[in-house]
mmJSON file of the N, C-alpha and C atoms, coordinates in Angstrom:
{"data_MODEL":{"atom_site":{
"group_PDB":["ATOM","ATOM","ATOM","ATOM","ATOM","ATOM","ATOM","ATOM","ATOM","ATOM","ATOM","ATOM","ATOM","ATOM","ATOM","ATOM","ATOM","ATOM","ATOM","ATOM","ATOM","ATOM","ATOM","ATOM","ATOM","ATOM","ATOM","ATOM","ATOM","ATOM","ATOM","ATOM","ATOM","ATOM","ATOM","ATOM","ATOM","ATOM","ATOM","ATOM","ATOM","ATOM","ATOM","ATOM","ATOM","ATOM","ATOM","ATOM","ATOM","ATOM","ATOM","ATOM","ATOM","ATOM","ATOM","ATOM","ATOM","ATOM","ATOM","ATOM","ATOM","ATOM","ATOM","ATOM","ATOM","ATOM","ATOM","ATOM","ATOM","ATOM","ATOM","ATOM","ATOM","ATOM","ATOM","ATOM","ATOM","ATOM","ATOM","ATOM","ATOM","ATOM","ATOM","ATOM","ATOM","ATOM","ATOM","ATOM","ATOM","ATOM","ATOM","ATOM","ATOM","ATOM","ATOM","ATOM","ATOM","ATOM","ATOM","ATOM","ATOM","ATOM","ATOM","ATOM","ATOM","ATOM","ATOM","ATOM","ATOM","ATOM","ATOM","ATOM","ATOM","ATOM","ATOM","ATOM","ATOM","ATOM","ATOM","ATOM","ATOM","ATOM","ATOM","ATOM","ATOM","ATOM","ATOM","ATOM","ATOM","ATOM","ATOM","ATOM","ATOM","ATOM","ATOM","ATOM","ATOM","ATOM","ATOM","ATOM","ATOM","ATOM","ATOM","ATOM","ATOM","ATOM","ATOM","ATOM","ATOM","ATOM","ATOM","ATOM","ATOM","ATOM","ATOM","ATOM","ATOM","ATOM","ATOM","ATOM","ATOM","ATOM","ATOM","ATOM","ATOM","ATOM","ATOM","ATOM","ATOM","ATOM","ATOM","ATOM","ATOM","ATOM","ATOM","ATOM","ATOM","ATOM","ATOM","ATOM","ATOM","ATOM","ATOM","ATOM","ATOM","ATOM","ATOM","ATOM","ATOM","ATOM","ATOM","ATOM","ATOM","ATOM","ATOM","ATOM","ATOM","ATOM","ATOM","ATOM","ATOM","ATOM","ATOM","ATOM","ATOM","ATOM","ATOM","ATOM","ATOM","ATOM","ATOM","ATOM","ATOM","ATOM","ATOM","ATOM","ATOM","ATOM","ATOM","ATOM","ATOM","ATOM","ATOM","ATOM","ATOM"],
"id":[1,2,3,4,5,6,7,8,9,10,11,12,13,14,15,16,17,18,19,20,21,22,23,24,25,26,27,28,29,30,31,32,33,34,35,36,37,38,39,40,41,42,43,44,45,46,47,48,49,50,51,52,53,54,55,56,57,58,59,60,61,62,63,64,65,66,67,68,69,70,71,72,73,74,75,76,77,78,79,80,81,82,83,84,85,86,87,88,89,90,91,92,93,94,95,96,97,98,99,100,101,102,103,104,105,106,107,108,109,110,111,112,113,114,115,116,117,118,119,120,121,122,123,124,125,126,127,128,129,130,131,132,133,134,135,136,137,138,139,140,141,142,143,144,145,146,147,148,149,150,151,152,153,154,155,156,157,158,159,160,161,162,163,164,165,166,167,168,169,170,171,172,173,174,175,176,177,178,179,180,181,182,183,184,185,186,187,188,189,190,191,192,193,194,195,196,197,198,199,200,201,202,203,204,205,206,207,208,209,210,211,212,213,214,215,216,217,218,219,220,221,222,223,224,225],
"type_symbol":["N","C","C","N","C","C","N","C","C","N","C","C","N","C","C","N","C","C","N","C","C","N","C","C","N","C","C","N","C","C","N","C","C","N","C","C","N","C","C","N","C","C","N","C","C","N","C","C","N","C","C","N","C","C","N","C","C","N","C","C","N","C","C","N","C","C","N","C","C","N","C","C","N","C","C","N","C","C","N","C","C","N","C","C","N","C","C","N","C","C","N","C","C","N","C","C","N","C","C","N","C","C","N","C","C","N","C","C","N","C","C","N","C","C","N","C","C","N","C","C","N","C","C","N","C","C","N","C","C","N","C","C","N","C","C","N","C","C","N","C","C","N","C","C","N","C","C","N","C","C","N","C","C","N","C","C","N","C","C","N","C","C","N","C","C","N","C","C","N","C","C","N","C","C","N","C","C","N","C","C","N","C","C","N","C","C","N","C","C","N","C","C","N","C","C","N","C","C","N","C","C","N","C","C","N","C","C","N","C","C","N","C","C","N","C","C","N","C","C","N","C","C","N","C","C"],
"label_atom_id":["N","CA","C","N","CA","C","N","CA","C","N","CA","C","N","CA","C","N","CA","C","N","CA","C","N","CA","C","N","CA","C","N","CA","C","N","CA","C","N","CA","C","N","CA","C","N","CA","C","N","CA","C","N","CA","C","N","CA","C","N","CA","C","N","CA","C","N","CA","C","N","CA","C","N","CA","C","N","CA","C","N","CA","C","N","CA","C","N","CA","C","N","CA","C","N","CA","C","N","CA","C","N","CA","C","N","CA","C","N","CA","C","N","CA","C","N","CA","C","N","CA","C","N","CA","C","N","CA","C","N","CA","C","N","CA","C","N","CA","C","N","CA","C","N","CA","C","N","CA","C","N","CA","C","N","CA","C","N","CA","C","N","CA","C","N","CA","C","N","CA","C","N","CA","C","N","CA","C","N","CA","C","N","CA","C","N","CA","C","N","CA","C","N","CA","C","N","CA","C","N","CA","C","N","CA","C","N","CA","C","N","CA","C","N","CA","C","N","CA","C","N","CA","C","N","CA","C","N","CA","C","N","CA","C","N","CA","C","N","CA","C","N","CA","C","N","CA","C","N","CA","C","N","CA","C","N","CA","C","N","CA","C"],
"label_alt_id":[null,null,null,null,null,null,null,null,null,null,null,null,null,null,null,null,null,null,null,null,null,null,null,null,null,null,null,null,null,null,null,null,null,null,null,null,null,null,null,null,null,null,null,null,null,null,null,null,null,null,null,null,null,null,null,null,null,null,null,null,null,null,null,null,null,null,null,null,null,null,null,null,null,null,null,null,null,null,null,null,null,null,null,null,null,null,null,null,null,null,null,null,null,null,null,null,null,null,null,null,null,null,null,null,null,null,null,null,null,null,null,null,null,null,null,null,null,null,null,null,null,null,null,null,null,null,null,null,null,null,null,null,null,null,null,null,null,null,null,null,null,null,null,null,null,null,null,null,null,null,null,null,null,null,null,null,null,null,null,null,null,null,null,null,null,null,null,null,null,null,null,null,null,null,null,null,null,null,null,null,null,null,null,null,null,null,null,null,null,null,null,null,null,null,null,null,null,null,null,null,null,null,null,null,null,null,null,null,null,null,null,null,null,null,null,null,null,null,null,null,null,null,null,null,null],
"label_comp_id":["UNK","UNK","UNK","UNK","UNK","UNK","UNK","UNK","UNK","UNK","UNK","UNK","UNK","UNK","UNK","UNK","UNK","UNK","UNK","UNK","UNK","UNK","UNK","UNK","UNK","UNK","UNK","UNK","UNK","UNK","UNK","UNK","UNK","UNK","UNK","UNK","UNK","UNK","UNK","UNK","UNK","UNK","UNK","UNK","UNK","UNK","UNK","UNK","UNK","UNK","UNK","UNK","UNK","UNK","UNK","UNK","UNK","UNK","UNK","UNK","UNK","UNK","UNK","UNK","UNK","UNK","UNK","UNK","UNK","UNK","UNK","UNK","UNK","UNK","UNK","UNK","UNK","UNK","UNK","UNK","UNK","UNK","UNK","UNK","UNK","UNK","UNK","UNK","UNK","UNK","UNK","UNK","UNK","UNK","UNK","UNK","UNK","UNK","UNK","UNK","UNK","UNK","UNK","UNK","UNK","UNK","UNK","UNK","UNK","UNK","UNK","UNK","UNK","UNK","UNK","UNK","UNK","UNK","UNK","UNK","UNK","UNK","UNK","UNK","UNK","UNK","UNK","UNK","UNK","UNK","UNK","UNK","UNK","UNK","UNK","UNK","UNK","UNK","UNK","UNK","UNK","UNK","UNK","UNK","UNK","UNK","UNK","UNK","UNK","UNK","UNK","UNK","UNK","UNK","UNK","UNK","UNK","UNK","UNK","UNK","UNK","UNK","UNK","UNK","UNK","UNK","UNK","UNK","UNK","UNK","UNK","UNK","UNK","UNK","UNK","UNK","UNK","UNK","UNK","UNK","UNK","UNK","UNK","UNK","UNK","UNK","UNK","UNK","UNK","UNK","UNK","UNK","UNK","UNK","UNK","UNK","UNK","UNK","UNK","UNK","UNK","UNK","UNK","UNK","UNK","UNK","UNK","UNK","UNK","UNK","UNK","UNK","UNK","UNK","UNK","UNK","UNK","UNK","UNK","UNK","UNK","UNK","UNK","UNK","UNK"],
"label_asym_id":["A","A","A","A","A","A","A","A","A","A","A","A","A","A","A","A","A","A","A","A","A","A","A","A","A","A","A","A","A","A","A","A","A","A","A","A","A","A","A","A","A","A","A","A","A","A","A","A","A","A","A","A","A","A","A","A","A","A","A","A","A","A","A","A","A","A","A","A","A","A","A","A","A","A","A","A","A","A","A","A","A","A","A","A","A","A","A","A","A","A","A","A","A","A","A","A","A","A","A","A","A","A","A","A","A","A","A","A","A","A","A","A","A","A","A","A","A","A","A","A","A","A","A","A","A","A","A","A","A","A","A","A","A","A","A","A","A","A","A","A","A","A","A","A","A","A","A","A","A","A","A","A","A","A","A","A","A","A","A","A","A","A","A","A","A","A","A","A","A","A","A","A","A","A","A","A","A","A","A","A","A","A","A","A","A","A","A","A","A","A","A","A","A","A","A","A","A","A","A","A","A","A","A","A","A","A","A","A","A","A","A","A","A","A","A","A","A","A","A","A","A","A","A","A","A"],
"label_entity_id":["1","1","1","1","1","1","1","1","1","1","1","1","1","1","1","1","1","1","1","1","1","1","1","1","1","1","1","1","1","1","1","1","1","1","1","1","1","1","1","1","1","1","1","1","1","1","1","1","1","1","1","1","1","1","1","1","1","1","1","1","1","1","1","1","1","1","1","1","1","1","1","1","1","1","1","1","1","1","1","1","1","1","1","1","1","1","1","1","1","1","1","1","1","1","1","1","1","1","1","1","1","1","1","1","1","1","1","1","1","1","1","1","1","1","1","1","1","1","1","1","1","1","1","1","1","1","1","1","1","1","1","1","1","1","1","1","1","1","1","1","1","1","1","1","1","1","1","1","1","1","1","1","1","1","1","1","1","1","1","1","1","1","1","1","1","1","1","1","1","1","1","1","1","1","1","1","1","1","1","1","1","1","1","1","1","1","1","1","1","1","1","1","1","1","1","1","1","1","1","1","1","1","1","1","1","1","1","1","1","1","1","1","1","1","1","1","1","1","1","1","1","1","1","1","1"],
"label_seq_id":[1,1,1,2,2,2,3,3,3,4,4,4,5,5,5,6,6,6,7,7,7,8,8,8,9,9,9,10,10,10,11,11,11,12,12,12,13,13,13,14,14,14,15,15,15,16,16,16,17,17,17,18,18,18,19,19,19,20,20,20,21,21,21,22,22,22,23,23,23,24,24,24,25,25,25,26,26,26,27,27,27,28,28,28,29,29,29,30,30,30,31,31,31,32,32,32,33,33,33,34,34,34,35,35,35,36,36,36,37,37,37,38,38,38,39,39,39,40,40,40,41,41,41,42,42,42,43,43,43,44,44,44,45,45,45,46,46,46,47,47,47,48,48,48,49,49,49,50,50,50,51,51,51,52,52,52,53,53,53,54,54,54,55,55,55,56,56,56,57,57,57,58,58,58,59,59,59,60,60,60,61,61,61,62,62,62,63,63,63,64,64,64,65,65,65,66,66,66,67,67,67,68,68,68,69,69,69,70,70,70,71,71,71,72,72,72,73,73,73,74,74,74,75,75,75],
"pdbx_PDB_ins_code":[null,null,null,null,null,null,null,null,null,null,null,null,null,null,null,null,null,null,null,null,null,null,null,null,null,null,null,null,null,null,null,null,null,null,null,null,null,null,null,null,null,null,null,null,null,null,null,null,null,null,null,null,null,null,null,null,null,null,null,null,null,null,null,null,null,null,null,null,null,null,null,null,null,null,null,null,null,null,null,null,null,null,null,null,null,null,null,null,null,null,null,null,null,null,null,null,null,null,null,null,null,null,null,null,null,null,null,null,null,null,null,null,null,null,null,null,null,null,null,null,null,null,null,null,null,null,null,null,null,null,null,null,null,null,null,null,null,null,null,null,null,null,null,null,null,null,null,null,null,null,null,null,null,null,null,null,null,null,null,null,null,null,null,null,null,null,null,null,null,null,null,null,null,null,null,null,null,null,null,null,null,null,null,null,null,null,null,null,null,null,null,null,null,null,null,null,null,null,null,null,null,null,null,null,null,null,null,null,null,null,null,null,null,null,null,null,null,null,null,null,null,null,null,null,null],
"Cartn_x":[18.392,19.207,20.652,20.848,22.183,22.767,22.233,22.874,23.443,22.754,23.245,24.092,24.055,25.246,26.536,26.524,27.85,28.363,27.523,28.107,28.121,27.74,28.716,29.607,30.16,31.65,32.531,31.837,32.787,33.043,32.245,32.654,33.745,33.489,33.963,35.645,35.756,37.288,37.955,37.098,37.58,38.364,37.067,37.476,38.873,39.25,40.275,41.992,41.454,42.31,42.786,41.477,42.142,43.124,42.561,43.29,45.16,44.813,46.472,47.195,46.454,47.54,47.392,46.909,46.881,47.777,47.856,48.876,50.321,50.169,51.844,52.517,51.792,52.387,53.035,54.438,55.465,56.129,56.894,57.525,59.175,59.619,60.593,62.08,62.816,64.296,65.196,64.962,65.561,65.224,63.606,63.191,62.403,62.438,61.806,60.113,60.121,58.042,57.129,56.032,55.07,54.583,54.903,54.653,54.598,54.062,54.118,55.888,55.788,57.497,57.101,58.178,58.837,59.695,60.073,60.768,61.82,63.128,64.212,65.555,66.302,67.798,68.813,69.268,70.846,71.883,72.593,74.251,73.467,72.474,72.207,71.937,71.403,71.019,70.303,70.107,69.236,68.39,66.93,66.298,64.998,65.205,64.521,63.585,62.228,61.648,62.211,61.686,62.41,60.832,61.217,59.998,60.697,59.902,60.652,61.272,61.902,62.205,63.651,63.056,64.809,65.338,64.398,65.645,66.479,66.678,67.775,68.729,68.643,69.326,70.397,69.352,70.139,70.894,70.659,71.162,72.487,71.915,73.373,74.769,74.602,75.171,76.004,75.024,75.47,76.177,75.547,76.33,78.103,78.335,79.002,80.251,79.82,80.751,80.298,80.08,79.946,80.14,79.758,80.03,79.17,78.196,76.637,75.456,74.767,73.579,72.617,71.404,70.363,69.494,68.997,67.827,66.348,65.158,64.197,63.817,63.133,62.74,61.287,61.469,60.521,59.072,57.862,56.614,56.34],
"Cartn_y":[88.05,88.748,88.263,87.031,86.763,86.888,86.985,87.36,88.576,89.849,90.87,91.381,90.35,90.614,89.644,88.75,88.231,89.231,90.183,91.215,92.434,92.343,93.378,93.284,92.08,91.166,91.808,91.185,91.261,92.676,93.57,94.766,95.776,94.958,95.678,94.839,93.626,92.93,93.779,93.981,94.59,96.211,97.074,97.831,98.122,97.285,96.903,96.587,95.923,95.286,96.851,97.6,98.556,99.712,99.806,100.856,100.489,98.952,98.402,98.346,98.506,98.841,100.214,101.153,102.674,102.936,102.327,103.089,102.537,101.587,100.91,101.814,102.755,103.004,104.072,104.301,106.01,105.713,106.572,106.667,105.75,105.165,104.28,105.073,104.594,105.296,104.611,103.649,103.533,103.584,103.466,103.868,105.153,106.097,107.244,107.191,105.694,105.44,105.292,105.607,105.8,104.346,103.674,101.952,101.318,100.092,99.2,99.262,100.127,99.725,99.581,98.843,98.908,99.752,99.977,100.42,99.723,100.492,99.781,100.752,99.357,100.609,100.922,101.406,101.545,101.526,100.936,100.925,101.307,100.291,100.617,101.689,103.169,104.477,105.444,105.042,106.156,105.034,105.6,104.67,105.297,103.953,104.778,103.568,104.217,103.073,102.474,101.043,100.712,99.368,99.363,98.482,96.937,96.247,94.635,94.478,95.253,95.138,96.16,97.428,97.519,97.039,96.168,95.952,94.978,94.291,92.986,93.97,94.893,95.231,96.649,97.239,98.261,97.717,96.449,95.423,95.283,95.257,93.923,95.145,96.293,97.189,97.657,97.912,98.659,97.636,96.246,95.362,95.016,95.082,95.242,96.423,97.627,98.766,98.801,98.747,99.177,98.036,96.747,95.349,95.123,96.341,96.135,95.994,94.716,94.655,95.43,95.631,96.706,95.462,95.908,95.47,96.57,95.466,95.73,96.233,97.137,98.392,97.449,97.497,96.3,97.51,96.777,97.72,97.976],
"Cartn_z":[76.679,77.636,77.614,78.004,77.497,76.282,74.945,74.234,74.37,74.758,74.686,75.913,76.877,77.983,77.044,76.748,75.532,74.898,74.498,72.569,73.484,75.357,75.598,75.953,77.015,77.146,75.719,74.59,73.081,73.101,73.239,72.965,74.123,75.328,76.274,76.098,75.628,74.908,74.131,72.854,71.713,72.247,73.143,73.82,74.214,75.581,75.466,74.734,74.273,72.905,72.101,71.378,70.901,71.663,73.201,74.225,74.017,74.325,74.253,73.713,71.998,70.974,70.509,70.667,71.094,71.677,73.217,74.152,73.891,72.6,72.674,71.586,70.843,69.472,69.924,69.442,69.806,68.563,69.021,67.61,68.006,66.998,67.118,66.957,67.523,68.105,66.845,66.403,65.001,63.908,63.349,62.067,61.813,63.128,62.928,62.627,62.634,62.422,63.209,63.554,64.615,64.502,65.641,65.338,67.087,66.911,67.997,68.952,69.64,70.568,71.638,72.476,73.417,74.251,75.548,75.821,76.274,76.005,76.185,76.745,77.362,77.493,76.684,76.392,75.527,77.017,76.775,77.611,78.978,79.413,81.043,81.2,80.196,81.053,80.027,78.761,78.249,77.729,77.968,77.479,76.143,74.905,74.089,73.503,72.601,72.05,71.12,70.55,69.744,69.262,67.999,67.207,67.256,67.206,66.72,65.515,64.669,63.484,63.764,64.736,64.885,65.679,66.902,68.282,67.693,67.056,66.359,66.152,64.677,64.526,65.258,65.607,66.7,68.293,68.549,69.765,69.283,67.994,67.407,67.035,66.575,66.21,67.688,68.932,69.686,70.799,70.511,71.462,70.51,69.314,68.766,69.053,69.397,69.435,71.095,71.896,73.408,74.646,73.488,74.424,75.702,75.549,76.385,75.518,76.188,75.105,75.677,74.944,75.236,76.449,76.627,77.704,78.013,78.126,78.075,79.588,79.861,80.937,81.465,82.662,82.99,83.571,83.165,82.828,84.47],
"occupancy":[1.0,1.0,1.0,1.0,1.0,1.0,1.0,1.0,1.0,1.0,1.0,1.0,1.0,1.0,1.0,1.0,1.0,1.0,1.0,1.0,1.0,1.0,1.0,1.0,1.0,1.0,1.0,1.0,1.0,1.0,1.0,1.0,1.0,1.0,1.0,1.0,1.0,1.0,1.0,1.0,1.0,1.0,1.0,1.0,1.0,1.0,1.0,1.0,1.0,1.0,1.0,1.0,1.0,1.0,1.0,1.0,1.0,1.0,1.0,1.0,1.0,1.0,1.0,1.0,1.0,1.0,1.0,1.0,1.0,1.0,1.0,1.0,1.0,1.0,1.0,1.0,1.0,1.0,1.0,1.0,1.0,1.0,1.0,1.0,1.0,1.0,1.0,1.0,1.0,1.0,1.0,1.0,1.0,1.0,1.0,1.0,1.0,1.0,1.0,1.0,1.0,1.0,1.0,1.0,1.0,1.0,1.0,1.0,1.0,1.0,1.0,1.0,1.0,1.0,1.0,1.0,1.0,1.0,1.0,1.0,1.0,1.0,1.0,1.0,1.0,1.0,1.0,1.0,1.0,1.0,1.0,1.0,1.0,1.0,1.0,1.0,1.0,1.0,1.0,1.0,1.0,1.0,1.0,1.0,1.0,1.0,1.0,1.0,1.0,1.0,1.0,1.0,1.0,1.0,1.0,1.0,1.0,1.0,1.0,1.0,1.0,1.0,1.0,1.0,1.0,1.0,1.0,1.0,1.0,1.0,1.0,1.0,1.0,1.0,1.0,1.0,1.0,1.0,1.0,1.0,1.0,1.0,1.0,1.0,1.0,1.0,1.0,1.0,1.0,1.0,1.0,1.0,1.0,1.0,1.0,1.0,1.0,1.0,1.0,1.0,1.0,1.0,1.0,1.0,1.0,1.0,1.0,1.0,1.0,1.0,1.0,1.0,1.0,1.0,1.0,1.0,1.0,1.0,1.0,1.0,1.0,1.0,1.0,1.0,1.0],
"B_iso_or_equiv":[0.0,0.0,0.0,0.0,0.0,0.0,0.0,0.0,0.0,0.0,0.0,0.0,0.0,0.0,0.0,0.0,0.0,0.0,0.0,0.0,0.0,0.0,0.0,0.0,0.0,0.0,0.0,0.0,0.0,0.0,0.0,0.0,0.0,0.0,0.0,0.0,0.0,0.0,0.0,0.0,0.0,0.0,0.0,0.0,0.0,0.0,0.0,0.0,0.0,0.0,0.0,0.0,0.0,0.0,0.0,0.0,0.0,0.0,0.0,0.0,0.0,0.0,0.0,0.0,0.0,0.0,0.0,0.0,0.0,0.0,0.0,0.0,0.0,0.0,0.0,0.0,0.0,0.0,0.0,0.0,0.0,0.0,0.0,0.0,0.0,0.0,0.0,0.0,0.0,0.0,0.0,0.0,0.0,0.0,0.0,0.0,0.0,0.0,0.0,0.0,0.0,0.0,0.0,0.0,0.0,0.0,0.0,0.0,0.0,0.0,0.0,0.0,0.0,0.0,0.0,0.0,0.0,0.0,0.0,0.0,0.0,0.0,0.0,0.0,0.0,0.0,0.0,0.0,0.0,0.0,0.0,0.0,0.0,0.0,0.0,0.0,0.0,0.0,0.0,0.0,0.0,0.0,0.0,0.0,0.0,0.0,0.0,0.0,0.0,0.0,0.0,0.0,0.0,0.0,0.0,0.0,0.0,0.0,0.0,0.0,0.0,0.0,0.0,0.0,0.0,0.0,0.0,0.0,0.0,0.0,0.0,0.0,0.0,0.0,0.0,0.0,0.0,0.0,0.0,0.0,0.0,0.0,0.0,0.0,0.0,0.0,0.0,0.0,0.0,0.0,0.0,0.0,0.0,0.0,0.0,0.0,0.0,0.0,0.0,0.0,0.0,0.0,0.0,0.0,0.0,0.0,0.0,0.0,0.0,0.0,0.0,0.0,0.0,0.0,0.0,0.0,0.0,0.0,0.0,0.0,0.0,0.0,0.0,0.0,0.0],
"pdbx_formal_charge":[null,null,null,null,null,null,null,null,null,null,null,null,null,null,null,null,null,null,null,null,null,null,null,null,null,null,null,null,null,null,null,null,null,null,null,null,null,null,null,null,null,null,null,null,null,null,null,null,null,null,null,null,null,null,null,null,null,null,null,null,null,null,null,null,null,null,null,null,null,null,null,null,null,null,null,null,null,null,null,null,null,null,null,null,null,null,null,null,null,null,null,null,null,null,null,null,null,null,null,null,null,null,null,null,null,null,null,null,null,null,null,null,null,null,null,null,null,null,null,null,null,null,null,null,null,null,null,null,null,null,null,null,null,null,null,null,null,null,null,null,null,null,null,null,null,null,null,null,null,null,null,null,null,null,null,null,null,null,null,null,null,null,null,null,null,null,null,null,null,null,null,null,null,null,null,null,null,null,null,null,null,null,null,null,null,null,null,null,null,null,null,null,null,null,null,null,null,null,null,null,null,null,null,null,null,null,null,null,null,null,null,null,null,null,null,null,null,null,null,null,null,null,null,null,null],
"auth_seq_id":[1,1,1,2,2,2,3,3,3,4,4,4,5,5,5,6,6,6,7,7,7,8,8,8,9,9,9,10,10,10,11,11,11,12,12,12,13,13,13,14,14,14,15,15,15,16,16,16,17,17,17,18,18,18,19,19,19,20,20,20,21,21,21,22,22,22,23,23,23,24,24,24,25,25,25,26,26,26,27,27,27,28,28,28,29,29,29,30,30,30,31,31,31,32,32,32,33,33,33,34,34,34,35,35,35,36,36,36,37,37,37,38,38,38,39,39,39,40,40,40,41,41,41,42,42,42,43,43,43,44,44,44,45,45,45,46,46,46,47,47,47,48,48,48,49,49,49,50,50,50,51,51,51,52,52,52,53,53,53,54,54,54,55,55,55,56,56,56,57,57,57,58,58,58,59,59,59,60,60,60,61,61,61,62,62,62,63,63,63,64,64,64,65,65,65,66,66,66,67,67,67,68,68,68,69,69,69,70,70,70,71,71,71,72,72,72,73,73,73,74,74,74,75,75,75],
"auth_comp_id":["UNK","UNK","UNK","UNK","UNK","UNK","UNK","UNK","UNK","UNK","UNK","UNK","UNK","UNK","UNK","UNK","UNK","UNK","UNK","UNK","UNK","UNK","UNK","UNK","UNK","UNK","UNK","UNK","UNK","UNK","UNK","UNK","UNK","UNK","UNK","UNK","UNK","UNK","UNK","UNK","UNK","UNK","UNK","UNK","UNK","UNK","UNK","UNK","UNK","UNK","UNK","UNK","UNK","UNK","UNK","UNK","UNK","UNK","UNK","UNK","UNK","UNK","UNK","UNK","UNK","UNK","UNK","UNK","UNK","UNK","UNK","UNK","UNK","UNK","UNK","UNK","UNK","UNK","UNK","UNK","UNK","UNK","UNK","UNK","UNK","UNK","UNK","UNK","UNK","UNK","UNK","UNK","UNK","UNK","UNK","UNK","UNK","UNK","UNK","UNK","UNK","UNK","UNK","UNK","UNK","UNK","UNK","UNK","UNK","UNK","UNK","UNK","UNK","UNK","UNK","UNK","UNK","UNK","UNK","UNK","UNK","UNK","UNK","UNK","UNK","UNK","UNK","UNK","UNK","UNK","UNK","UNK","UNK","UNK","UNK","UNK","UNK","UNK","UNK","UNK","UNK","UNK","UNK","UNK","UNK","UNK","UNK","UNK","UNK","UNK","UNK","UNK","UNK","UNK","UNK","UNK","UNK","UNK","UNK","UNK","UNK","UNK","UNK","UNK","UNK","UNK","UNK","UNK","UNK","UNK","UNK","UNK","UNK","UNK","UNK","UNK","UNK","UNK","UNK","UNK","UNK","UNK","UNK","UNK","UNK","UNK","UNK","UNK","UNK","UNK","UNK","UNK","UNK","UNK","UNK","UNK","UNK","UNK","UNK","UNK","UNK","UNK","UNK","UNK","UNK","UNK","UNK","UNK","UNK","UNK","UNK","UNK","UNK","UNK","UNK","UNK","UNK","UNK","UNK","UNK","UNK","UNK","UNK","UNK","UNK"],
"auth_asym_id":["A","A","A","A","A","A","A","A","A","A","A","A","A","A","A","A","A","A","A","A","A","A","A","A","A","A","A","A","A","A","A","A","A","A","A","A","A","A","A","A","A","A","A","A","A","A","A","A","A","A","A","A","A","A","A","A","A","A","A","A","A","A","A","A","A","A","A","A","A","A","A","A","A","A","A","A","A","A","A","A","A","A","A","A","A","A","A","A","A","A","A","A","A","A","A","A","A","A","A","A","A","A","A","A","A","A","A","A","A","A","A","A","A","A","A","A","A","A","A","A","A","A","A","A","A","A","A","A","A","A","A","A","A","A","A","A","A","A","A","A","A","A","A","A","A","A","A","A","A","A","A","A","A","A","A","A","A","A","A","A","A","A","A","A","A","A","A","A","A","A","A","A","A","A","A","A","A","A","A","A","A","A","A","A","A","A","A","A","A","A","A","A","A","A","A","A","A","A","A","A","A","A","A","A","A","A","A","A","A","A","A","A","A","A","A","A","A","A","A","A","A","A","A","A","A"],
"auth_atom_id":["N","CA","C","N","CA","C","N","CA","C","N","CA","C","N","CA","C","N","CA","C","N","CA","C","N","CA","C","N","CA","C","N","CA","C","N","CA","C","N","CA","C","N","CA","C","N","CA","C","N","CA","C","N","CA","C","N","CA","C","N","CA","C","N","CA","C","N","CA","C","N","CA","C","N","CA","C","N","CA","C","N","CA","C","N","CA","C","N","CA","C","N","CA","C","N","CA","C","N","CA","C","N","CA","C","N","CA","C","N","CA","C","N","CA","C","N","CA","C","N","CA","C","N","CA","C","N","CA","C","N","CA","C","N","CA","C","N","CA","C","N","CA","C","N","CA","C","N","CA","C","N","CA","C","N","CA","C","N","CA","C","N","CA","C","N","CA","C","N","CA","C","N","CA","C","N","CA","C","N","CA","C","N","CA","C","N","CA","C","N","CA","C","N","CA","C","N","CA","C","N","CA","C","N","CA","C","N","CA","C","N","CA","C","N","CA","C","N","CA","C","N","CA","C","N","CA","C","N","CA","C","N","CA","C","N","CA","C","N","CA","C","N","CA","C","N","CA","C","N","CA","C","N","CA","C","N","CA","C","N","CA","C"],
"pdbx_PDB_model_num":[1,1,1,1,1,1,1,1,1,1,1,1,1,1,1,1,1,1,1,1,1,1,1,1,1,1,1,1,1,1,1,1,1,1,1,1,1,1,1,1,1,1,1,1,1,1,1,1,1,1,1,1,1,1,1,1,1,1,1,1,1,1,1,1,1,1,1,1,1,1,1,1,1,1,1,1,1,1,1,1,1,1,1,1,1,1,1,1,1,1,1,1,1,1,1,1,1,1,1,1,1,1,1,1,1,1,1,1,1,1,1,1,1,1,1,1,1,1,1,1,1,1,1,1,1,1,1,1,1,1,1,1,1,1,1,1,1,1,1,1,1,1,1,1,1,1,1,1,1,1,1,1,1,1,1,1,1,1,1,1,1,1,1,1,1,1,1,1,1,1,1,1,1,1,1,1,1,1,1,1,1,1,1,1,1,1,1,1,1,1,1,1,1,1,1,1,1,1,1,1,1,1,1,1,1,1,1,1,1,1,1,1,1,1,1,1,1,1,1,1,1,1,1,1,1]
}}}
């Protein structure tokens, strides 16, 4: 009996686990790819996703020309 209340714990984790990286994937505001993002702001008011691979570089670009850095949209 306990084993099979354990391997349903595991399954009801895994469960889980997959929902969370399901519901994180959109499509990314700088590489156009359906991937793990975030949401984020541009210049305090439009807010778009963005992957860990572009927020460096799209931060760095737009804190560069606007002198506002992006910031993360709190969940």
């Amino acid at each position: 009996m306990d084993n099979a209340g354990s391997r349903f714990g595991e399954l009801k984790q895994m469960r889980e686990n997959i929902c969370r990286s399901v519901n994180s994937l959109e499509l990314c505001w700088g590489c156009d790819r359906i991937c793990e993002c975030e949401r984020w702001l541009i210049n305090e008011s439009l807010p778009v996703w963005l992957c860990h691979e572009c927020l460096v570089e799209v931060s760095c670009n737009l804190e560069k020309r606007s002198g506002v850095p992006v910031s993360l949209i709190p969940a």
